[in-house]
N, CA, C and O atoms as a GROMACS GRO file, in nm:
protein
  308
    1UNK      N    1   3.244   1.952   9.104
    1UNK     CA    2   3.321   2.050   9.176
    1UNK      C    3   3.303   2.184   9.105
    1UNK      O    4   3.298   2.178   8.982
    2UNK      N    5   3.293   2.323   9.173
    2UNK     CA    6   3.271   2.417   9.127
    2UNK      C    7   3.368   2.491   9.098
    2UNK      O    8   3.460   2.463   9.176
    3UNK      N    9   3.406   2.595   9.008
    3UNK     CA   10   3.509   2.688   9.047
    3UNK      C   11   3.552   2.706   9.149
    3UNK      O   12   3.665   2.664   9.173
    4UNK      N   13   3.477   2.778   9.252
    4UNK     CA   14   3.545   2.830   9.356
    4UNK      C   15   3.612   2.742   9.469
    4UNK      O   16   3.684   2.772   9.564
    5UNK      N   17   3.562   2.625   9.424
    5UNK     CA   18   3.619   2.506   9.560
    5UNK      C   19   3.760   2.463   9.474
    5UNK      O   20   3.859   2.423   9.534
    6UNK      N   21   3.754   2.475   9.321
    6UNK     CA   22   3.894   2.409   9.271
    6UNK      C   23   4.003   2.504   9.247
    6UNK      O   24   4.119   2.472   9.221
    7UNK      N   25   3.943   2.661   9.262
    7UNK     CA   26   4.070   2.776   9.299
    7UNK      C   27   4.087   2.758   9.453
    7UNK      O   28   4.203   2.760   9.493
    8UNK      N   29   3.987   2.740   9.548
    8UNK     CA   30   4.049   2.763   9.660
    8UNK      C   31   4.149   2.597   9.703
    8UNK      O   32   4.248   2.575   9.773
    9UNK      N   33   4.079   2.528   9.636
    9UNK     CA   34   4.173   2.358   9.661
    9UNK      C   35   4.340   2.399   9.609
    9UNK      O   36   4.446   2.370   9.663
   10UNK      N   37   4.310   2.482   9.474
   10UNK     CA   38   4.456   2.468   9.463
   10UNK      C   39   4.568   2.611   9.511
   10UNK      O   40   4.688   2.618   9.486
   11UNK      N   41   4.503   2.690   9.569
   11UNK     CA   42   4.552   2.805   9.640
   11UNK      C   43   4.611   2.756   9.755
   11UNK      O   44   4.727   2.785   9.784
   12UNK      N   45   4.534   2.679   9.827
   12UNK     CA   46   4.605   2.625   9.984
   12UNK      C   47   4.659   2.511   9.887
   12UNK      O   48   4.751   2.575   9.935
   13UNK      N   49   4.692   2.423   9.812
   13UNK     CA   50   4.805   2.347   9.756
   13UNK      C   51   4.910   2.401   9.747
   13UNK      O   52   5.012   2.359   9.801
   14UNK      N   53   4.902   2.513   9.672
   14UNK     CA   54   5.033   2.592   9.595
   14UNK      C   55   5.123   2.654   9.702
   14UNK      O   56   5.235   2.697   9.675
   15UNK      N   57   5.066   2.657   9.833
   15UNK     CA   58   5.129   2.753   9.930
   15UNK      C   59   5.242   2.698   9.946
   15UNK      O   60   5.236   2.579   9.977
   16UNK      N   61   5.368   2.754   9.932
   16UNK     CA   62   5.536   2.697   9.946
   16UNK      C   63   5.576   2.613   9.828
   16UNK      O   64   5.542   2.664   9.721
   17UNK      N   65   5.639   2.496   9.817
   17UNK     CA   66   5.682   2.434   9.715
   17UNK      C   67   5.584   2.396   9.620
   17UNK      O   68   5.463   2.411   9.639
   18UNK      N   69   5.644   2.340   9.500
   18UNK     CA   70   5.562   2.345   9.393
   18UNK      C   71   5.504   2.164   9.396
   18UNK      O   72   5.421   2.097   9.334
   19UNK      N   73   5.619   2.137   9.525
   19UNK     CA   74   5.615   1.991   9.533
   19UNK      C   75   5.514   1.900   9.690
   19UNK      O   76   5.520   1.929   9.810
   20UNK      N   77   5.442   1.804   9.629
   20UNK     CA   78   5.329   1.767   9.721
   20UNK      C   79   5.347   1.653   9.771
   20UNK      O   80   5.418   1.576   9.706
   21UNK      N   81   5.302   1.615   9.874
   21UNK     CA   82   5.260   1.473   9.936
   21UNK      C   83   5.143   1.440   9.850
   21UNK      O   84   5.078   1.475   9.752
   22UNK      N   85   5.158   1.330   9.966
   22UNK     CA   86   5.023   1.220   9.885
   22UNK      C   87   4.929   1.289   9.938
   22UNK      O   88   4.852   1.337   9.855
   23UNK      N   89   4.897   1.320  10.088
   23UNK     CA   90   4.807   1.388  10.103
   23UNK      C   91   4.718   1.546  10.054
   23UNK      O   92   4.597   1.566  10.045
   24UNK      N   93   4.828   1.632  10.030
   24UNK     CA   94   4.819   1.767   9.929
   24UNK      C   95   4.788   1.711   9.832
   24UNK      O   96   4.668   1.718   9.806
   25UNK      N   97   4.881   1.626   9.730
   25UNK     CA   98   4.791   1.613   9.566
   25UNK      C   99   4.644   1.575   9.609
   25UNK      O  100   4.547   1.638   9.567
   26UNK      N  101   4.631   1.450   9.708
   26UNK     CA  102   4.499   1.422   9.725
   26UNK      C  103   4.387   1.493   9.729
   26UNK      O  104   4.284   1.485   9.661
   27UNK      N  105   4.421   1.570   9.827
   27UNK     CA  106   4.360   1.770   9.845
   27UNK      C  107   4.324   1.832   9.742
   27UNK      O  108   4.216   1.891   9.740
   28UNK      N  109   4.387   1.831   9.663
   28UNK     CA  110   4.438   1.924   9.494
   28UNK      C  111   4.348   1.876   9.460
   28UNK      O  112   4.244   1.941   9.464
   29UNK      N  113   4.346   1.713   9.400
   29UNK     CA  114   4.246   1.674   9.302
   29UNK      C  115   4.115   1.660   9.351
   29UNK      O  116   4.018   1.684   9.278
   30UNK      N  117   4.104   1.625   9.464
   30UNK     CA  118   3.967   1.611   9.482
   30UNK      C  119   3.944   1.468   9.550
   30UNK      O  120   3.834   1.425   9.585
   31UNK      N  121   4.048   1.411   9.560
   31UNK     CA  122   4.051   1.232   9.621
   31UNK      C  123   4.092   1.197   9.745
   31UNK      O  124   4.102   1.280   9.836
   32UNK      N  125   4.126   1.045   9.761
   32UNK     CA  126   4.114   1.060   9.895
   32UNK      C  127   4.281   1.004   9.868
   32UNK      O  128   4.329   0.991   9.756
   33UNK      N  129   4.351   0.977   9.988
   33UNK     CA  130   4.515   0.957   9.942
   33UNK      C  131   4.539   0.792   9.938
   33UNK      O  132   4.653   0.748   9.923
   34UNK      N  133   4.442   0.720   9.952
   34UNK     CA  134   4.449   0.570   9.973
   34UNK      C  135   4.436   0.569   9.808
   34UNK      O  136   4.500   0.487   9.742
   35UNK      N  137   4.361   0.650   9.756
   35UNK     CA  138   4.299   0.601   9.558
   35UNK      C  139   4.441   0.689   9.531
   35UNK      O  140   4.487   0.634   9.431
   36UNK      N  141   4.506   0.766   9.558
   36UNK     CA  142   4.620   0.781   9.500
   36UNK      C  143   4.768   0.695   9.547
   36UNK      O  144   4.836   0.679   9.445
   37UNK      N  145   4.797   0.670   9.599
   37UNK     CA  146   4.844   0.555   9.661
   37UNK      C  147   4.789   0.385   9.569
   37UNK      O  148   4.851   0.289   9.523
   38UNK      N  149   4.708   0.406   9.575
   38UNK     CA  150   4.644   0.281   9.491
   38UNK      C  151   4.663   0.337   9.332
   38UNK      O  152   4.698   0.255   9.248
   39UNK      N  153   4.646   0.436   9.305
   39UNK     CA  154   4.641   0.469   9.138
   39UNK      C  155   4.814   0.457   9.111
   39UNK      O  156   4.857   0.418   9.002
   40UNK      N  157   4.913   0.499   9.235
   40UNK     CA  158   5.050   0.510   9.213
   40UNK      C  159   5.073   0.380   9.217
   40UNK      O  160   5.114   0.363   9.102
   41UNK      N  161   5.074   0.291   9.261
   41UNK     CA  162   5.078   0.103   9.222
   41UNK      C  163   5.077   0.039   9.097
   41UNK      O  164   5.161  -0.025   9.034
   42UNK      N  165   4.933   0.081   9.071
   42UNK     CA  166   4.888   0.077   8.968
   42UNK      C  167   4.956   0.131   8.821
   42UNK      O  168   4.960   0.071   8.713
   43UNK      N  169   4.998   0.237   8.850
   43UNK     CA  170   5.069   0.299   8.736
   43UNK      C  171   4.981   0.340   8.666
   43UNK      O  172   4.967   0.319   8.545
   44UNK      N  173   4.916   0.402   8.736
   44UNK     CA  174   4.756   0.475   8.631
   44UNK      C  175   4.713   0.646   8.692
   44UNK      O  176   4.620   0.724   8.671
   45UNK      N  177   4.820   0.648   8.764
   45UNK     CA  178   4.807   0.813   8.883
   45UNK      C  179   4.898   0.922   8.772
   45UNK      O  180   4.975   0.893   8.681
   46UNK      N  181   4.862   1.028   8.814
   46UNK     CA  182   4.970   1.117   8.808
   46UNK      C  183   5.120   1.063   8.827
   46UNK      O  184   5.153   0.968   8.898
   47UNK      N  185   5.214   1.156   8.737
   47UNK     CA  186   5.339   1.120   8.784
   47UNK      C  187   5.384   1.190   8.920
   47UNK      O  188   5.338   1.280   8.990
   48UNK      N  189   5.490   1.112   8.923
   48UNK     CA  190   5.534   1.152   9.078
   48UNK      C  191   5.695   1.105   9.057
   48UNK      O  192   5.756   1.045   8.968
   49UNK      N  193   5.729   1.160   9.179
   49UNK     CA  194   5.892   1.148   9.227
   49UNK      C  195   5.941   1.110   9.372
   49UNK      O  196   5.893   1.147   9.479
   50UNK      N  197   6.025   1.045   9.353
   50UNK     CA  198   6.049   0.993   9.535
   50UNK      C  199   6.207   1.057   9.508
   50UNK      O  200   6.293   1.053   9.420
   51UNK      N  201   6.182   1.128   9.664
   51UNK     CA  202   6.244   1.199   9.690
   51UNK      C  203   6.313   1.134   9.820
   51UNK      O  204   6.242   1.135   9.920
   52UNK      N  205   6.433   1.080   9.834
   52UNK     CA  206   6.503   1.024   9.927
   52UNK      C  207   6.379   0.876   9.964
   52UNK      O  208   6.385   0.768   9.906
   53UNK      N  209   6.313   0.900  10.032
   53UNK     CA  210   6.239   0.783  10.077
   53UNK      C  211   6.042   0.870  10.075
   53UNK      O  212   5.934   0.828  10.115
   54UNK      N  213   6.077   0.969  10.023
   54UNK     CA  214   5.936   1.062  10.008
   54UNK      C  215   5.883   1.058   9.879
   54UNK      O  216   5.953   1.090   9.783
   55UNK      N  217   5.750   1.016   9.864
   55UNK     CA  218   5.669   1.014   9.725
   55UNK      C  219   5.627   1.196   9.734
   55UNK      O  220   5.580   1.261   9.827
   56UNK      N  221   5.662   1.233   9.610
   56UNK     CA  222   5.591   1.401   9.573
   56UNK      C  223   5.572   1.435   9.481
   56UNK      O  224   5.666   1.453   9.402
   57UNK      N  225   5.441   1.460   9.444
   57UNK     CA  226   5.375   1.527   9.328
   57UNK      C  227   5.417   1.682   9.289
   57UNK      O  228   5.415   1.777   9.368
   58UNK      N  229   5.456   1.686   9.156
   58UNK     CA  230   5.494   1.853   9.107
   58UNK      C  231   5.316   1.900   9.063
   58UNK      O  232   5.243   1.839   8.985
   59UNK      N  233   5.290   1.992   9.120
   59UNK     CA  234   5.141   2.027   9.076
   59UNK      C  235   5.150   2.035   8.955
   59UNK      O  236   5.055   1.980   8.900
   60UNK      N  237   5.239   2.090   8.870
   60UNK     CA  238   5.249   2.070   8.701
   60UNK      C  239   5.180   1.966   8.629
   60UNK      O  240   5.102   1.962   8.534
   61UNK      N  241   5.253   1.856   8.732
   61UNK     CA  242   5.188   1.724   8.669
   61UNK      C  243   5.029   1.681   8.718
   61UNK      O  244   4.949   1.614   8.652
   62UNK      N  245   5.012   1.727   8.823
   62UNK     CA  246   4.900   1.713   8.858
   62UNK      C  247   4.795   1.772   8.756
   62UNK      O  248   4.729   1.690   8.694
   63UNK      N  249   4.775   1.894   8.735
   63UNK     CA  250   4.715   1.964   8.671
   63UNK      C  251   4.703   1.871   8.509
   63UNK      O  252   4.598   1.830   8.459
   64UNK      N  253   4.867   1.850   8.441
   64UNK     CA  254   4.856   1.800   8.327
   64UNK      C  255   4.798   1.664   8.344
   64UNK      O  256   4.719   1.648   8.251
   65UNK      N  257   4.800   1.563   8.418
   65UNK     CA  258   4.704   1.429   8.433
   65UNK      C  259   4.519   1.473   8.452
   65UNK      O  260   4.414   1.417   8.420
   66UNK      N  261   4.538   1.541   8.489
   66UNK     CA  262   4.341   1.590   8.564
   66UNK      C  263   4.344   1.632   8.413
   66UNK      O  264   4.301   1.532   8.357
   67UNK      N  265   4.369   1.722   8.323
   67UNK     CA  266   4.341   1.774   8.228
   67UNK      C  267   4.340   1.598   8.111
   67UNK      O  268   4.240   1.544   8.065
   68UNK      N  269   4.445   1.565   8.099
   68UNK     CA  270   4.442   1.460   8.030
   68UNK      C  271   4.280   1.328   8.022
   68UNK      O  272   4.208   1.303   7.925
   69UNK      N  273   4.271   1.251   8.211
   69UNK     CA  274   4.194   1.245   8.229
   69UNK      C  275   4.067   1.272   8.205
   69UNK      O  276   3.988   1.179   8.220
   70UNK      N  277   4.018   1.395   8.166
   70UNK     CA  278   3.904   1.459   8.145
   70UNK      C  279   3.927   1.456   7.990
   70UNK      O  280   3.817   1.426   7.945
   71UNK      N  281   3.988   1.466   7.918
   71UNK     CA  282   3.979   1.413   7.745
   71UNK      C  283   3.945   1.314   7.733
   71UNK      O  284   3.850   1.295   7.656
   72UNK      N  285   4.013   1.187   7.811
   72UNK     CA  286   3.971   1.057   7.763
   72UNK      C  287   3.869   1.029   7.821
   72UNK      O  288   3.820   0.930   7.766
   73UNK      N  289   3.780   1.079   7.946
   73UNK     CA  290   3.643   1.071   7.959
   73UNK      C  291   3.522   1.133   7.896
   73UNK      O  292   3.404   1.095   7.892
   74UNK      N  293   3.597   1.263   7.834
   74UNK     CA  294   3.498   1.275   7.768
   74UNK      C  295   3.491   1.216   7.620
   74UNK      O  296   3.402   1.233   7.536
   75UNK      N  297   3.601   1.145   7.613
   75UNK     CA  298   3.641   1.084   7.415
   75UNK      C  299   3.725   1.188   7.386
   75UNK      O  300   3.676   1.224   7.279
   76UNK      N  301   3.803   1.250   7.403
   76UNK     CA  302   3.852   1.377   7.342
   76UNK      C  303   3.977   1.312   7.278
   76UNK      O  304   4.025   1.350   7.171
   77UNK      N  305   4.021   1.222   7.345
   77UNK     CA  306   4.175   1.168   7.352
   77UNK      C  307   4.229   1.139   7.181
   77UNK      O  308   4.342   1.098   7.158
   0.00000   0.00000   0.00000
């Protein structure tokens, strides 16, 4: 993914709340919302919050898991 596709991915994310669906984080990171949905099972996704009967990602956390992620792939961890 290049710069300009991961400022403009998270520009149309950020628009209104700071808080996402499954489908927006999906958007954000780059995935599809079935592997996040499956990673949230799992307990291996980003954190998240259910909100009355609504799963929602704070992009905060999004950002801090993608960053994390990318340490322990590259060995950084």
């Amino acid at each position: 993914m290049d710069d300009s596709d991961a400022i403009e991915r998270a520009s149309q994310a950020k628009k209104g709340s700071p808080f996402l669906n499954t489908e927006q984080a999906a958007f954000y990171l780059g995935l599809c919302p079935r592997k996040m949905q499956s990673m949230r099972s799992e307990g291996s996704g980003p954190r998240f919050r259910r909100h009355s009967r609504y799963v929602r990602y704070h992009i905060d956390d999004l950002d801090s898991w993608s960053r994390e992620t990318a340490k322990s792939e590259n060995g950084d961890a």
